[in-house]
TIMI-2910 file (N, C-alpha, C, CB; in pm, 1 decimal, decimal comma, always signed):
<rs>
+----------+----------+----------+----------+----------+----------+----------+----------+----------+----------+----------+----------+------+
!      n_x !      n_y !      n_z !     ca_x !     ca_y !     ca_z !      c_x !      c_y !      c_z !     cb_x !     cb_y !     cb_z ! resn !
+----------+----------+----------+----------+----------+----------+----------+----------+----------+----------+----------+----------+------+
!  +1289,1 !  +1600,6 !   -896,0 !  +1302,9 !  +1478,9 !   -973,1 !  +1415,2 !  +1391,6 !   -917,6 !  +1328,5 !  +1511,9 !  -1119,5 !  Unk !
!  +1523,9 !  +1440,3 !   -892,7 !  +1660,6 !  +1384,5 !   -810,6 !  +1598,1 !  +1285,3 !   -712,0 !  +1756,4 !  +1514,9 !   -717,9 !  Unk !
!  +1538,8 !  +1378,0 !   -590,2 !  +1477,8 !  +1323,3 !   -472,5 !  +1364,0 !  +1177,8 !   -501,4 !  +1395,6 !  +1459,2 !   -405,6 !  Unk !
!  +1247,1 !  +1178,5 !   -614,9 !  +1199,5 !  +1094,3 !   -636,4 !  +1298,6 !   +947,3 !   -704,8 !  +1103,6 !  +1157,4 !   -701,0 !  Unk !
!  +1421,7 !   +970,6 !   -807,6 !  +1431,0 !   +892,7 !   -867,0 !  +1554,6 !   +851,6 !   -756,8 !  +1433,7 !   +919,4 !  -1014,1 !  Unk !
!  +1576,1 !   +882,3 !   -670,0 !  +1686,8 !   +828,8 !   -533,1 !  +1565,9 !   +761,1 !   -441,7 !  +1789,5 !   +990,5 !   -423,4 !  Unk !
!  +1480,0 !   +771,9 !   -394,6 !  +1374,0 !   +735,9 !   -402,5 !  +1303,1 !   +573,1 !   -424,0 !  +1355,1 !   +813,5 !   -480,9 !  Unk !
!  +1332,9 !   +593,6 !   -534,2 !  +1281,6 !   +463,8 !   -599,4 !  +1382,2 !   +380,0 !   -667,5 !  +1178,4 !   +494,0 !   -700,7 !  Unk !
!  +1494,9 !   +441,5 !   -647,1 !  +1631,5 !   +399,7 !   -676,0 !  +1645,9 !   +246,2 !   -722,4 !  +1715,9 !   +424,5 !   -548,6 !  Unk !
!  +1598,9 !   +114,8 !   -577,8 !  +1592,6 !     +0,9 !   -642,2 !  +1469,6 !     +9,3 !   -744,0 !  +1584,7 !   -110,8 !   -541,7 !  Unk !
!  +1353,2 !    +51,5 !   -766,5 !  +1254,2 !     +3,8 !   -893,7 !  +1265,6 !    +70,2 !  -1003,1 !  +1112,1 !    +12,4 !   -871,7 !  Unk !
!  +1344,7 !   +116,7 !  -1040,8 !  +1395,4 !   +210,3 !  -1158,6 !  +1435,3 !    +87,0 !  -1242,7 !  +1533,0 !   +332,8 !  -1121,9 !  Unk !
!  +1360,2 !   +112,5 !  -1402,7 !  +1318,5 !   +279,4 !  -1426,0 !  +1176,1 !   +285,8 !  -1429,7 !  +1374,5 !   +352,2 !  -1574,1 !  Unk !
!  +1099,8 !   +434,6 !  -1358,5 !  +1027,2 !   +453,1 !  -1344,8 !   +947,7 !   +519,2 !  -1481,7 !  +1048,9 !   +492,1 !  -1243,5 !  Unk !
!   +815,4 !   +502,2 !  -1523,8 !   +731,6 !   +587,6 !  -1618,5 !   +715,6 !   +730,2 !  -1577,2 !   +593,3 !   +530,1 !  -1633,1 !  Unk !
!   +704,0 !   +792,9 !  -1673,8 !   +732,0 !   +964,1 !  -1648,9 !   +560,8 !   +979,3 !  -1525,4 !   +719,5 !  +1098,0 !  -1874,8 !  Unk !
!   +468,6 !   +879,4 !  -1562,9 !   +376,1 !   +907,5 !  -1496,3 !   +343,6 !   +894,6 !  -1374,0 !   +316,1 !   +877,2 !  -1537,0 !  Unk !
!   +466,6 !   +755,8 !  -1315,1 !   +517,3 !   +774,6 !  -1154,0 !   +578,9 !   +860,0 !  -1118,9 !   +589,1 !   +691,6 !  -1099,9 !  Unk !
!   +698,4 !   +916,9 !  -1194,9 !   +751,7 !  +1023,5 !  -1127,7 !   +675,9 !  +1165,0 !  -1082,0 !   +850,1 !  +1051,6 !  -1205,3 !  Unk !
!   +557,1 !  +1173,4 !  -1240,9 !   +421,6 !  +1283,1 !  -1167,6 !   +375,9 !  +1263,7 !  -1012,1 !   +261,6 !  +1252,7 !  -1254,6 !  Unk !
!   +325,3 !  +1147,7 !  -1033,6 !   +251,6 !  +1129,3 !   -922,1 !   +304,9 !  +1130,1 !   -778,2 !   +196,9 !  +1021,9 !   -941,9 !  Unk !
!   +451,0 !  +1083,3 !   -772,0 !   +553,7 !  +1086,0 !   -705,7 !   +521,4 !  +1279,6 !   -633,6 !   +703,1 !  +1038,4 !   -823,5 !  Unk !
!   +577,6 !  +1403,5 !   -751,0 !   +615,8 !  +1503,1 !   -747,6 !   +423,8 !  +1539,4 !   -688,7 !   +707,8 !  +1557,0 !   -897,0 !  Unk !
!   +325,2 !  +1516,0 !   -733,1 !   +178,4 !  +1571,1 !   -654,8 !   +212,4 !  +1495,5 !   -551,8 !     +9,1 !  +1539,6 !   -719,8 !  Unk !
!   +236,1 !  +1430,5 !   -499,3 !   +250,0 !  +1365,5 !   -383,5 !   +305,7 !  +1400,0 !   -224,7 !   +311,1 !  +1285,3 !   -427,4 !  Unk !
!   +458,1 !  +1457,1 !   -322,9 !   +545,9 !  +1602,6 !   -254,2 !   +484,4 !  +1656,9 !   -255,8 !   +652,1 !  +1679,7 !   -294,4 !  Unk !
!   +364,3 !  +1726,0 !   -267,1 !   +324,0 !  +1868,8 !   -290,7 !   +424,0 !  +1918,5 !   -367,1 !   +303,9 !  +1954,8 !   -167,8 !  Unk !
!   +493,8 !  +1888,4 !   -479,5 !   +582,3 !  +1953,5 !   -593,1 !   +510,1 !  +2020,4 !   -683,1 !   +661,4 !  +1860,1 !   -670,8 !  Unk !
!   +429,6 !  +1943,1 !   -762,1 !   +336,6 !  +1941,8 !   -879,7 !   +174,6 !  +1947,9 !   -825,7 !   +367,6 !  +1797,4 !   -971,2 !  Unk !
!    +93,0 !  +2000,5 !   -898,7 !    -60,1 !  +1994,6 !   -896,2 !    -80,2 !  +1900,9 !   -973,3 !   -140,2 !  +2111,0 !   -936,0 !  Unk !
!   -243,5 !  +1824,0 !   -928,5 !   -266,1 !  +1740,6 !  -1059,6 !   -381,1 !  +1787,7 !  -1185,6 !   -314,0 !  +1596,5 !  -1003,7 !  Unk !
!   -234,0 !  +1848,0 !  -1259,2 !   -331,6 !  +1928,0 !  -1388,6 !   -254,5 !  +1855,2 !  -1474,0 !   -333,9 !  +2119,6 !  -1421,5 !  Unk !
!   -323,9 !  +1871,6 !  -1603,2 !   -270,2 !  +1820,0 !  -1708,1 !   -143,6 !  +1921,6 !  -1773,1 !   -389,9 !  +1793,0 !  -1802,4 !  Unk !
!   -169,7 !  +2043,6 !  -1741,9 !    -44,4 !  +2113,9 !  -1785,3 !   +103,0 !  +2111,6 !  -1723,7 !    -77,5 !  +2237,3 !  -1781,4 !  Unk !
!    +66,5 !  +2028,4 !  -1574,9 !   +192,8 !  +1985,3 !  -1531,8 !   +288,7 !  +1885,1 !  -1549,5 !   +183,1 !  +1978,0 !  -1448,1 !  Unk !
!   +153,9 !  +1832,1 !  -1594,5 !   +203,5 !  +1657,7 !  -1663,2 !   +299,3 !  +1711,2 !  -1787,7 !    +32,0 !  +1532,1 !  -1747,7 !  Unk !
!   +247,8 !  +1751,6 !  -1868,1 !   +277,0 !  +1764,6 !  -2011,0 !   +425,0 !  +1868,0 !  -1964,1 !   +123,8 !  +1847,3 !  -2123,8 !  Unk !
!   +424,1 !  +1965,2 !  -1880,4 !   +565,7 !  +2038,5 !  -1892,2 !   +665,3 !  +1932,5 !  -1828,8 !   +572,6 !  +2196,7 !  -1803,2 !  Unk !
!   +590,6 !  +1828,4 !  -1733,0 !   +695,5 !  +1759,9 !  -1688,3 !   +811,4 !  +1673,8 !  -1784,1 !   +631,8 !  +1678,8 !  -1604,8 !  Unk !
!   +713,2 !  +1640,0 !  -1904,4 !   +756,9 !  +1567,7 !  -1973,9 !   +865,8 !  +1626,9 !  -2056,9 !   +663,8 !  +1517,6 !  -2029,4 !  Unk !
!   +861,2 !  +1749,2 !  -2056,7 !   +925,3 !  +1831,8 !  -2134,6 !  +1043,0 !  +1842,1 !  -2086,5 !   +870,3 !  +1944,6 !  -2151,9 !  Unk !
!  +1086,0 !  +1863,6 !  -1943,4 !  +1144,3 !  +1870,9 !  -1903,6 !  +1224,3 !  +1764,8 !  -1861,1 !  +1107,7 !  +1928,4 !  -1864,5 !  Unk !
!  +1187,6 !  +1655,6 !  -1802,4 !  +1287,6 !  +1485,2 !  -1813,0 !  +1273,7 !  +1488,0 !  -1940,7 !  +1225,0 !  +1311,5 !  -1737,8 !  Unk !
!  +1250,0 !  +1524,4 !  -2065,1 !  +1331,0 !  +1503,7 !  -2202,5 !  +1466,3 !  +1614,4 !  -2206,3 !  +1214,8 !  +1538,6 !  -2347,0 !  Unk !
!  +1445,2 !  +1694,2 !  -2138,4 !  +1550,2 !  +1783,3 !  -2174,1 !  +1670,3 !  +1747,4 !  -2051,8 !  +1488,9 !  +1953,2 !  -2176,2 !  Unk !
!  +1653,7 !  +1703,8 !  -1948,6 !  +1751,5 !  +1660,2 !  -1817,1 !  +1802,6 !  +1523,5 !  -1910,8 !  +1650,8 !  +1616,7 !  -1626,7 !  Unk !
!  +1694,6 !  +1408,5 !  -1977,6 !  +1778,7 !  +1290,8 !  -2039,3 !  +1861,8 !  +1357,5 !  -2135,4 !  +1691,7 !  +1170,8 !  -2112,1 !  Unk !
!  +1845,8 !  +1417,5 !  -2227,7 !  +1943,2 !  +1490,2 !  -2325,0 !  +2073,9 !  +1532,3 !  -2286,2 !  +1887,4 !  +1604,9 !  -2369,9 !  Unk !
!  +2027,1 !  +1587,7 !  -2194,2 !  +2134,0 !  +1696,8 !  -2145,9 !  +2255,2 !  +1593,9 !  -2068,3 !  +2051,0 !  +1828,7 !  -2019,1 !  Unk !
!  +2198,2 !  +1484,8 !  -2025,9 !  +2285,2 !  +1402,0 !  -1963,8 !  +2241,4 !  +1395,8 !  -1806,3 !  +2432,1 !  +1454,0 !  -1989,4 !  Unk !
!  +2168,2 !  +1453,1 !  -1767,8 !  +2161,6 !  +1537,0 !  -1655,9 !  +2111,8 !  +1403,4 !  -1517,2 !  +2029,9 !  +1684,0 !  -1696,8 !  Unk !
!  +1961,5 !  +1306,1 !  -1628,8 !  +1975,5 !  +1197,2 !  -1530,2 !  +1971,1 !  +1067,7 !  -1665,3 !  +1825,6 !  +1196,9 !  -1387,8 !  Unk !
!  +1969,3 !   +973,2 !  -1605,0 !  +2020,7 !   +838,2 !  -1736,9 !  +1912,1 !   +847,8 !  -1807,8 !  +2045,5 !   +651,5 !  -1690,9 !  Unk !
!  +1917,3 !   +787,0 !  -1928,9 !  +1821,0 !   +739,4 !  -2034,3 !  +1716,0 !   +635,9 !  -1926,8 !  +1916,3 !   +643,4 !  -2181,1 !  Unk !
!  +1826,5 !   +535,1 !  -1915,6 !  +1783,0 !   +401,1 !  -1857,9 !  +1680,5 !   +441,5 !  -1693,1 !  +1956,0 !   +295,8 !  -1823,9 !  Unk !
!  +1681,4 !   +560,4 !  -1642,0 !  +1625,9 !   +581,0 !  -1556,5 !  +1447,5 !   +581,0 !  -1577,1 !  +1693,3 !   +688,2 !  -1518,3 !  Unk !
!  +1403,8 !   +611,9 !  -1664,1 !  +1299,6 !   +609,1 !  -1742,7 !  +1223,3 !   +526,9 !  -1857,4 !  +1317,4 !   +686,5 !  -1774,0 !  Unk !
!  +1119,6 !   +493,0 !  -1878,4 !  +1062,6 !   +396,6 !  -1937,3 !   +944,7 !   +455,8 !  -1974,4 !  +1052,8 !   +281,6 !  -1864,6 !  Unk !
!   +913,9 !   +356,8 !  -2138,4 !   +757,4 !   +390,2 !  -2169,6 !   +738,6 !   +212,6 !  -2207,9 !   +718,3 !   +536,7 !  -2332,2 !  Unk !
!   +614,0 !   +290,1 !  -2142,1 !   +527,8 !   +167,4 !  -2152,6 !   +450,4 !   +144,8 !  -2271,0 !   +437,3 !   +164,5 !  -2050,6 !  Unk !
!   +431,7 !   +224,5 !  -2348,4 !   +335,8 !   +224,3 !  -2464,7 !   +378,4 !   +150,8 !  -2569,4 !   +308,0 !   +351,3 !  -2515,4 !  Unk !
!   +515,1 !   +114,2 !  -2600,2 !   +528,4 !    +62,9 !  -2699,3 !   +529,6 !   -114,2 !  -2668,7 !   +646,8 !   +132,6 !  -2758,6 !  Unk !
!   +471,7 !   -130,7 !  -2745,1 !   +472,5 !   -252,7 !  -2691,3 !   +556,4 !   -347,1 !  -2870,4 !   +270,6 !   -298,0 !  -2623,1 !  Unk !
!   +637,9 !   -458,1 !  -2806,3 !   +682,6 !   -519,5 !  -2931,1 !   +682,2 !   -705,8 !  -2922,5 !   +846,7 !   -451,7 !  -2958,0 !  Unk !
!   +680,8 !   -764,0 !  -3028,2 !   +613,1 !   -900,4 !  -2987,1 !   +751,8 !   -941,8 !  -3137,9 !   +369,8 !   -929,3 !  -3008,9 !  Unk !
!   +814,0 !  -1028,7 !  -3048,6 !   +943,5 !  -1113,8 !  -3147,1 !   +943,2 !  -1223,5 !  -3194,3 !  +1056,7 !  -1138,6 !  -3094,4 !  Unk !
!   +973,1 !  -1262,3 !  -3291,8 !   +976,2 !  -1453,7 !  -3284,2 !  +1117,2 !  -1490,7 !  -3171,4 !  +1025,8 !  -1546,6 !  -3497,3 !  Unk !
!  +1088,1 !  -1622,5 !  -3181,8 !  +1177,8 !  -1692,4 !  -3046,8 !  +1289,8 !  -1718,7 !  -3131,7 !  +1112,9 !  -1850,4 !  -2955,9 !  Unk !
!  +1387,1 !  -1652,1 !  -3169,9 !  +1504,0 !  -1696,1 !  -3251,5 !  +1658,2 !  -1763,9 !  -3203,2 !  +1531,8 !  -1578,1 !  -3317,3 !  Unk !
!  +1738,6 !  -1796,6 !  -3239,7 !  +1908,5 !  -1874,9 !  -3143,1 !  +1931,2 !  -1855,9 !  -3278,2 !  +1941,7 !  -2076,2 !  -3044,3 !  Unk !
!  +2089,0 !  -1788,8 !  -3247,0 !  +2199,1 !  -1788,3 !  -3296,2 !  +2241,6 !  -1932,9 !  -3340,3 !  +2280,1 !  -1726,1 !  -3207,4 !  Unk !
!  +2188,5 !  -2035,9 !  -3322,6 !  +2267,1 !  -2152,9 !  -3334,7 !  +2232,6 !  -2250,1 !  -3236,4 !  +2404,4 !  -2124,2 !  -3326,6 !  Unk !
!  +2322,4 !  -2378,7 !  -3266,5 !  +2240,6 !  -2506,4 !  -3186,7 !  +2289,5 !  -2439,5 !  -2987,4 !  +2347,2 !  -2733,0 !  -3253,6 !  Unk !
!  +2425,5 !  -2406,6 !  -3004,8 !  +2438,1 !  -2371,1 !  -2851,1 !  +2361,6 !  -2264,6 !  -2770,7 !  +2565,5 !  -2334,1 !  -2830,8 !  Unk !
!  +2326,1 !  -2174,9 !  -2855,4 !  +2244,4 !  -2050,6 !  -2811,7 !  +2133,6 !  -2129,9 !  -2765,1 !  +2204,1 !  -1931,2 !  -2930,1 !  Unk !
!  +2112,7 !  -2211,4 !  -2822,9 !  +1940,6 !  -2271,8 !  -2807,0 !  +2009,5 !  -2363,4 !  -2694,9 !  +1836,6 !  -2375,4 !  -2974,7 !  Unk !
!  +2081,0 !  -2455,5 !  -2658,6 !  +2128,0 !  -2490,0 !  -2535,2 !  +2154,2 !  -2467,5 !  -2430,9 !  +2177,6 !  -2512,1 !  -2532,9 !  Unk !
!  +2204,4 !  -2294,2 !  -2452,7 !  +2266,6 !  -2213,8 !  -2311,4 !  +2100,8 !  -2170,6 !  -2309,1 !  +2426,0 !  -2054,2 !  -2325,9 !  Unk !
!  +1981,6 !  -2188,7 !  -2360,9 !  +1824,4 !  -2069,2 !  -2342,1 !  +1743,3 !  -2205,5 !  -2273,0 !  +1715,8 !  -1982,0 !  -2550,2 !  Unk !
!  +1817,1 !  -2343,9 !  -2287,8 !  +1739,6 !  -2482,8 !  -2234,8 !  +1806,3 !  -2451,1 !  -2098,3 !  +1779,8 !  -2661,0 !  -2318,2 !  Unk !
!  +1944,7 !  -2415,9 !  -2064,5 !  +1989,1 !  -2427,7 !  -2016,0 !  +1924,0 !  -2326,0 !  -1872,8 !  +2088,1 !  -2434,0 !  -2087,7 !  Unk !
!  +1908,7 !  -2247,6 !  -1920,9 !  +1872,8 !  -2134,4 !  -1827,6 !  +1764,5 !  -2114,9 !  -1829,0 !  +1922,4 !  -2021,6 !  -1841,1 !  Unk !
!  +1628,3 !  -2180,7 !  -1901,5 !  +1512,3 !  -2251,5 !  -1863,3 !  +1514,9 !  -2330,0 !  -1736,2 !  +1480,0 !  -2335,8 !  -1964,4 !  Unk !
!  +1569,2 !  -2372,0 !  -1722,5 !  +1585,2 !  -2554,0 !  -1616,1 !  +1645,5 !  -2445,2 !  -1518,0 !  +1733,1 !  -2744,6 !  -1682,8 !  Unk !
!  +1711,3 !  -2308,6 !  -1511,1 !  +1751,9 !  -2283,2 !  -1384,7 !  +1640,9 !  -2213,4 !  -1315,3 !  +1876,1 !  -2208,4 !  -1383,4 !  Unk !
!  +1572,0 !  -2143,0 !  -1404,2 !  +1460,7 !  -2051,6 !  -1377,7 !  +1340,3 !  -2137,5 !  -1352,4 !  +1435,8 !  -1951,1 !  -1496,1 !  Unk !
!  +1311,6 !  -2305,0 !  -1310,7 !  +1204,0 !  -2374,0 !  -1334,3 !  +1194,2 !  -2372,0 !  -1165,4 !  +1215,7 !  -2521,5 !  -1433,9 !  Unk !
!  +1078,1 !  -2315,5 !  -1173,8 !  +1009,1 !  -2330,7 !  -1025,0 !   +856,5 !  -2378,7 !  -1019,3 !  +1011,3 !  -2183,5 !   -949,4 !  Unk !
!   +837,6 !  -2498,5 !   -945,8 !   +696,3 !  -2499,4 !   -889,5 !   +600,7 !  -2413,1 !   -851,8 !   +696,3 !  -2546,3 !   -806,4 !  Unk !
!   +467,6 !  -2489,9 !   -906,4 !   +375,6 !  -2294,0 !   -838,5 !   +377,3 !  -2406,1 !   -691,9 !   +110,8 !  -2201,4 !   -937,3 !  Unk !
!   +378,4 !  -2264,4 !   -585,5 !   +401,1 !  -2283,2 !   -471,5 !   +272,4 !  -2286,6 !   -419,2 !   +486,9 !  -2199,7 !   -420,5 !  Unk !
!   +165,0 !  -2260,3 !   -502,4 !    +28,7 !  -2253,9 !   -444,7 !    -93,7 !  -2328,4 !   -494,3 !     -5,6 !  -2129,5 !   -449,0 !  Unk !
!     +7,4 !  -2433,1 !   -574,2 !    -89,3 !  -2554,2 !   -661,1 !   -134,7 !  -2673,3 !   -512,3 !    +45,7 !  -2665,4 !   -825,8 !  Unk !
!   -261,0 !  -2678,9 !   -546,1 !   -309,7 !  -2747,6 !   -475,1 !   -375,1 !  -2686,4 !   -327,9 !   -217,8 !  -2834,4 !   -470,8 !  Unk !
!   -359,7 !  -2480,6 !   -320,5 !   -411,4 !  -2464,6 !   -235,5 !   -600,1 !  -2442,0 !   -255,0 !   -325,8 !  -2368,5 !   -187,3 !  Unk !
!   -630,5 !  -2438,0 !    -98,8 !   -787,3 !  -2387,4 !   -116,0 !   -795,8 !  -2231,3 !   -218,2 !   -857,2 !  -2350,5 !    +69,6 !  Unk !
!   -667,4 !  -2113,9 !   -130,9 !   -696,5 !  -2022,6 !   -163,1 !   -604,7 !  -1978,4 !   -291,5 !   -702,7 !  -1955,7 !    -55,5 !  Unk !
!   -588,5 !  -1839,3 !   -374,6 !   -473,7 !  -1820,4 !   -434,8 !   -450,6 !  -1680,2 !   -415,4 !   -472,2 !  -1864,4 !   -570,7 !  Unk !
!   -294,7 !  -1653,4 !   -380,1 !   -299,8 !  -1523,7 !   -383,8 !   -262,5 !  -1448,6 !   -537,2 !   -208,6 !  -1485,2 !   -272,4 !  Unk !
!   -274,1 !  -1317,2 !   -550,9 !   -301,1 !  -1246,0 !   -665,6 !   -209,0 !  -1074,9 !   -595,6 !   -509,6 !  -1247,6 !   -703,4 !  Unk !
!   -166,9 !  -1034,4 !   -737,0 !   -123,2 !   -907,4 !   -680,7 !   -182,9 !   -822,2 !   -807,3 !    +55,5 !   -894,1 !   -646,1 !  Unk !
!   -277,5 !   -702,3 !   -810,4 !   -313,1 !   -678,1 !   -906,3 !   -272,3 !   -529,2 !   -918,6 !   -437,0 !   -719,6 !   -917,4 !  Unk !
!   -277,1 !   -474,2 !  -1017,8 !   -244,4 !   -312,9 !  -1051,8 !   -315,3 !   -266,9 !  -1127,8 !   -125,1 !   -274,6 !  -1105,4 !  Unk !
!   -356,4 !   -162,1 !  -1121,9 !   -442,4 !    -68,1 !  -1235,4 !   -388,2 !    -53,0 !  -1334,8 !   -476,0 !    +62,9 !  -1208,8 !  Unk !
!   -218,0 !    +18,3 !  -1322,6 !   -148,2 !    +18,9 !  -1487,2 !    -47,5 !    -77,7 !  -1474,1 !    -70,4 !   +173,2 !  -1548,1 !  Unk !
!    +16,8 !    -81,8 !  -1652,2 !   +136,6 !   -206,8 !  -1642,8 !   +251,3 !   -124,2 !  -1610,5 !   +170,6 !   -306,2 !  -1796,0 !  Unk !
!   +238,5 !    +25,5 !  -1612,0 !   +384,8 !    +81,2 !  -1565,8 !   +409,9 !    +23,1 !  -1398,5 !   +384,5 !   +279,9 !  -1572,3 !  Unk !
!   +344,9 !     -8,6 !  -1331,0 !   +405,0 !    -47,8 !  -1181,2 !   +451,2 !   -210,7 !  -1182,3 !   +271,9 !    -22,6 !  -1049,0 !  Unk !
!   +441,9 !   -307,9 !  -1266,7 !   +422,7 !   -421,6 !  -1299,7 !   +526,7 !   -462,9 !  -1263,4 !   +387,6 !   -447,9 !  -1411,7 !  Unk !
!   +662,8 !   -386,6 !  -1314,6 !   +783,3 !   -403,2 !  -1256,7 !   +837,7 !   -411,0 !  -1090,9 !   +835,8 !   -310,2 !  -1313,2 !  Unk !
!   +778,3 !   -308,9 !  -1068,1 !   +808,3 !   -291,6 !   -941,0 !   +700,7 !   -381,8 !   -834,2 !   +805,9 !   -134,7 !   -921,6 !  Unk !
!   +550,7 !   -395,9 !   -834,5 !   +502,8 !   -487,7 !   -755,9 !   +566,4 !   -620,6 !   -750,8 !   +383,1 !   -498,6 !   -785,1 !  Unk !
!   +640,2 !   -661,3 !   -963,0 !   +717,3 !   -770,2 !   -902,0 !   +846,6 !   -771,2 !   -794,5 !   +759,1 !   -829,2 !  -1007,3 !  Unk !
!   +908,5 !   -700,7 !   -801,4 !  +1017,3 !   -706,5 !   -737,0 !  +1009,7 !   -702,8 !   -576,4 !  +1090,0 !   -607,0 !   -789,4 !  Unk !
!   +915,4 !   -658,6 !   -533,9 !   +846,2 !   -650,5 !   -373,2 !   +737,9 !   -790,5 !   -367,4 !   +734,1 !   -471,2 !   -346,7 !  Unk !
!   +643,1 !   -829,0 !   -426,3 !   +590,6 !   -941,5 !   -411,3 !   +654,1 !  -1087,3 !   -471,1 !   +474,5 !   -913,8 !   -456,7 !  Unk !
!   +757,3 !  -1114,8 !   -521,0 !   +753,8 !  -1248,3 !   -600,9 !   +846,0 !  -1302,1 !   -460,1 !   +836,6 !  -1254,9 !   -795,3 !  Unk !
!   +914,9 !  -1243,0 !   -405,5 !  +1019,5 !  -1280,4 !   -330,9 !   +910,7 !  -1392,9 !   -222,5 !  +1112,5 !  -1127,5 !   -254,9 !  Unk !
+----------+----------+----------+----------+----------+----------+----------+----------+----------+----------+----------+----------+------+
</rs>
C-alpha cells in the first residue's frame, strides 16, 4: 500500500478501488472479491491507527449537493472576485473538432483532470 500511495503521490487521494487495482496490478492482490473486501479492512485499520492519512483516501459514493451561501456582502465579493480569476475561454470554441477525456468511473475524475486540463 506504501509503494502504491508514493506512487500516485501527486493524484492523491486515491479510492480504496484504485489502490486494489493498483495492488492486482503488482501482482500483490488477485482479482477476487474477498481481496477487495479484506483490503478495505485493512486501510481502515492503517487510517485509524495513524499509519497512512485520512486525507490519503476518498469515497466517492457520497455524494452532497449545497445551496450557494456568503457569509456576507464581502464573502460574496472575495467568490466574484475569484470567479473573474478562474474565467477562462473555451479554447476550442469555434473548432471543427472537440476534444473529450472520458472515464468509466468518477473515482479517476480527479486525476485525468490534473494530467489533461493543463
Amino acid at each position: 500500500m506504501d509503494r502504491v500511495l508514493a506512487r500516485y503521490a501527486a493524484q492523491l487521494p486515491l479510492t480504496i478501488r484504485q489502490v486494489w487495482y493498483s495492488l492486482i496490478s503488482d501482482g500483490v492482490l488477485v482479482k477476487e472479491e474477498r481481496s477487495y473486501k479484506r483490503l478495505v479492512e485493512v486501510l481502515g485499520m492503517t487510517r485509524r491507527s495513524g499509519r497512512i492519512r485520512w486525507a490519503a483516501l476518498r469515497d466517492d459514493t457520497e455524494i452532497r449537493a449545497e445551496p450557494v451561501a456568503y457569509d456576507g456582502p464581502e464573502d460574496f465579493r472575495a467568490a466574484l472576485h475569484q470567479a473573474a480569476l478562474d474565467f477562462r475561454l473555451d479554447r476550442q470554441a469555434g473548432q471543427r473538432g472537440r476534444l473529450e477525456t472520458w472515464s468509466e468511473t468518477a473515482g479517476m475524475v480527479d486525476q485525468l483532470v490534473t494530467v489533461a486540463d493543463p
